[in-house]
N, C-alpha and C positions, 0 to 999 in steps of 0.2 A: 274894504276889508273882506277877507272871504271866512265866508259858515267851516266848519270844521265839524266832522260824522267819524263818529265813531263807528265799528261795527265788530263788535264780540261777545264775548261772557259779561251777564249779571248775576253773581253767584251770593249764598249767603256764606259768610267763611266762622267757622265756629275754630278759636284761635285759640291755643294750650302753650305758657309757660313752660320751660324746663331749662333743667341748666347747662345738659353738653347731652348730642343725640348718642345714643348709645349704640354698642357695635352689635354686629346680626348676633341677634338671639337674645338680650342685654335685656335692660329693663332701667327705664326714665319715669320719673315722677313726676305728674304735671301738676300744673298749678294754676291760680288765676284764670280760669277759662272764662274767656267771653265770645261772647255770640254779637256779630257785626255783618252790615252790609259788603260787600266788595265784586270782586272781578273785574283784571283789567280794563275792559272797555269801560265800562260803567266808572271807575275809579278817575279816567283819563277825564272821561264826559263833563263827571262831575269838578272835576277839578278846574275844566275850562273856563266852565260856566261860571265862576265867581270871578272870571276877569269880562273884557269887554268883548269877547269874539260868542259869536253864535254859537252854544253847542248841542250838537245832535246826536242820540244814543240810538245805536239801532241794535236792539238783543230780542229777549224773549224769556219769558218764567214760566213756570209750572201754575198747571190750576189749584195747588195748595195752600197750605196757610206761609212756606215760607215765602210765596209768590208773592200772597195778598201782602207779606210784609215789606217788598222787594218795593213793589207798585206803588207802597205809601211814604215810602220812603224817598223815594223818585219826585212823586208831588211836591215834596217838602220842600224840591233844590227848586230856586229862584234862579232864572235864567235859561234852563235846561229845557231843552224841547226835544220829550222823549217819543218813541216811536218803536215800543217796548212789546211784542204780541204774546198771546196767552194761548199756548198749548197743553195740551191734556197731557196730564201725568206731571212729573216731577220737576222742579226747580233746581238749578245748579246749587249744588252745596259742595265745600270744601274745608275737609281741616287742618289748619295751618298749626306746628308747632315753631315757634322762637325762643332759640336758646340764649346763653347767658351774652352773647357777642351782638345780639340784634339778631341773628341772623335767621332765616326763614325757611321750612321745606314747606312745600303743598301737596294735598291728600286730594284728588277729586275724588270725590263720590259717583259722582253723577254723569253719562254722556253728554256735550252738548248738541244738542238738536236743534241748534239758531239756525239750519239750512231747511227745516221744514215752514220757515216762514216765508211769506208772499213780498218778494224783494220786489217791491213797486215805488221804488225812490226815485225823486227828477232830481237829478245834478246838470252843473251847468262850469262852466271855468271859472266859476266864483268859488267852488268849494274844494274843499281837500278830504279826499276821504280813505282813512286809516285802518287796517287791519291789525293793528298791536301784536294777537298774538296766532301768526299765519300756522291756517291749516287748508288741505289744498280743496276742501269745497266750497273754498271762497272764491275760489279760479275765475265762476262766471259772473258772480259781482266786480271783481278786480276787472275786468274785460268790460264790465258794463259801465265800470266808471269811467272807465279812459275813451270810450268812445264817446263819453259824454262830454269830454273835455277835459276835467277834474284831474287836480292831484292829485297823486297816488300814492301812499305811503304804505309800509308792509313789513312787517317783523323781521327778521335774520331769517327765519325757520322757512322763508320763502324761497332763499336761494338752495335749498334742497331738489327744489320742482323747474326744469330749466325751462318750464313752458311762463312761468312769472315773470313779467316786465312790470318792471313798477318807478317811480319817481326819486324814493328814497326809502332804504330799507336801514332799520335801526332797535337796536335792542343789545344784551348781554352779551359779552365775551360767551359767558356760560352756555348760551345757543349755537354760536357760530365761531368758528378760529378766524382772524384775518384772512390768512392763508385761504380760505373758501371763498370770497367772496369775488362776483362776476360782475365788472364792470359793465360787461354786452346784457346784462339781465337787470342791473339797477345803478345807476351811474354814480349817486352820492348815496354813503353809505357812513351812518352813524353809531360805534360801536363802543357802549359803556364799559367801563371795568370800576364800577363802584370808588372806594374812596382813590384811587390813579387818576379817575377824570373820566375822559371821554375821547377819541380820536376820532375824528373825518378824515374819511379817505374818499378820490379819487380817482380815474386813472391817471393822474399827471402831480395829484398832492396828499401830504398827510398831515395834520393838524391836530394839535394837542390842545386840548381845553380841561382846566383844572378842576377836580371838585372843589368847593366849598367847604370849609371847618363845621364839622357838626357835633354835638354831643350824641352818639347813636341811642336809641333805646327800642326801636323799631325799624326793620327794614324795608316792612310789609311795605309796597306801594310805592318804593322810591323809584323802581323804576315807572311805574305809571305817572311820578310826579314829573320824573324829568320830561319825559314823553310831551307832557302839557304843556311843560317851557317851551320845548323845541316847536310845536304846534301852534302856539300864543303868539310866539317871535314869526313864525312862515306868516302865520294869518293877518298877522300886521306888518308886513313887509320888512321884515328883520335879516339882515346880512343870516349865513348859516353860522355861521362861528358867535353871534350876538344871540341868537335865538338859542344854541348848545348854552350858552351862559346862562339866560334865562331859566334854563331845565337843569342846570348844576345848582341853582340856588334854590328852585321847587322841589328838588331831591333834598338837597341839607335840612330843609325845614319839615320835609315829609320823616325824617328819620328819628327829630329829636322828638315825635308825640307818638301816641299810642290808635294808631287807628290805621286801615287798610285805606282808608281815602286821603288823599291828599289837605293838607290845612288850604287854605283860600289864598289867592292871590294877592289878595292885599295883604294878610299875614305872613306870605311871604316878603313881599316889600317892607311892611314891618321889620321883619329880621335883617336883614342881608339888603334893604334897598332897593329902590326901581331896577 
């Protein structure tokens, strides 16, 4: 079985109700605000780690109090073997509104500065190590994994930079069109469209995989839950098309609760099944 690393944002998302965003200049009433753990990488990590695959988070927090809350929170996940560094000054923060559809925008506050951290990771061809959400000063990590052996996984937003070669690049319609994407830069490429499903492409196939039937009430995180299926299924040696299944059913169960992190893997076998 291979470890699975994450390596992105651990953010805190302070998360506002409203009922439909309003147009430039408007004015939206929010509601229910709560304050929650999240970011992508973190979300993915966490979510791994409640099935059987090794998971490793590699990010970084601020030396403040949302840091310390970040760090304590991290402890709490059973399974998680975090590798989380503390830099001076500020923690990723983000405010997320969801309106009446599920649906989600994001607010960063904060730069991330995960590149001022000392990347001193050993990887080996046992591991997969994932960029979820590609920005290009991941360049010399991405080059250090592959020389290591390791899978290589890496957002849509990668085929922007033709200098990316990576294993499998996968994420939202919303980042990338079809139409962009480079086979000679990433040869299996996995692209969500929310409740449509999900399509693998190829240079030679294209392949439809269904969502799952959900009751939505949140969006936050579906795509970091599907991420974990499709991750779960490679790490245990899962056909690609059985592994996107795995990730369409940790999205449906990510959608019907109220939280940026995905529900556990066995809660998702709960709902919907092995």
């Amino acid at each position: 079985m291979k470890r699975v690393w994450l390596v992105g944002p651990i953010s805190w998302d302070t998360v506002i109700e409203i009922d439909s965003y309003p147009a430039n200049g408007g004015f939206a009433q929010g509601k229910n605000r709560k304050e929650r753990a999240g970011g992508s990488a973190s979300n993915t990590a966490i979510a791994l780690a409640s099935s059987e695959v090794k998971s490793n988070l590699i990010s970084f927090v601020g030396d403040d109090e949302i840091g310390k809350k970040l760090l304590t929170n991290l402890a709490e996940v059973s399974g998680l073997a975090s590798h989380v560094r503390v830099l001076p000054g500020s923690s990723l923060h983000a405010i997320i509104t969801v309106d009446s559809s599920g649906e989600r925008t994001v607010f960063a506050l904060e730069e991330n500065r995960i590149i001022d951290i000392n990347f001193d990771f050993k990887f080996d061809v046992n591991d997969i190590v994932c960029f979820p959400v590609w920005r290009d000063f991941y360049l010399p990590w991405l080059n250090f994994a592959k020389t290591k052996g390791a899978m290589t996984v890496v957002g849509l937003a990668g085929f922007e930079n033709k200098d990316v070669r990576a294993d499998i690049a996968i994420g939202s319609s919303s980042d990338l069109s079809e139409t962009k994407v480079d086979f000679n830069q990433v040869p299996t490429v996995i692209i969500t469209k929310g409740s449509e499903g999900a399509l693998l492409l190829t240079s030679t196939s294209k392949v439809e995989v269904k969502a799952q039937r959900a009751e939505v009430r949140d969006l936050t995180g579906a795509g970091d839950a599907f991420l974990a299926g499709v991750l779960l299924g490679i790490a245990t040696d899962k056909e690609i098309v059985e592994a996107m299944q795995m990730g369409a059913k940790w999205a449906a169960a990510a959608v019907e609760i109220d939280s940026s992190i995905p529900p556990s893997w066995s809660d998702v076998c709960h709902r919907f099944g092995p």
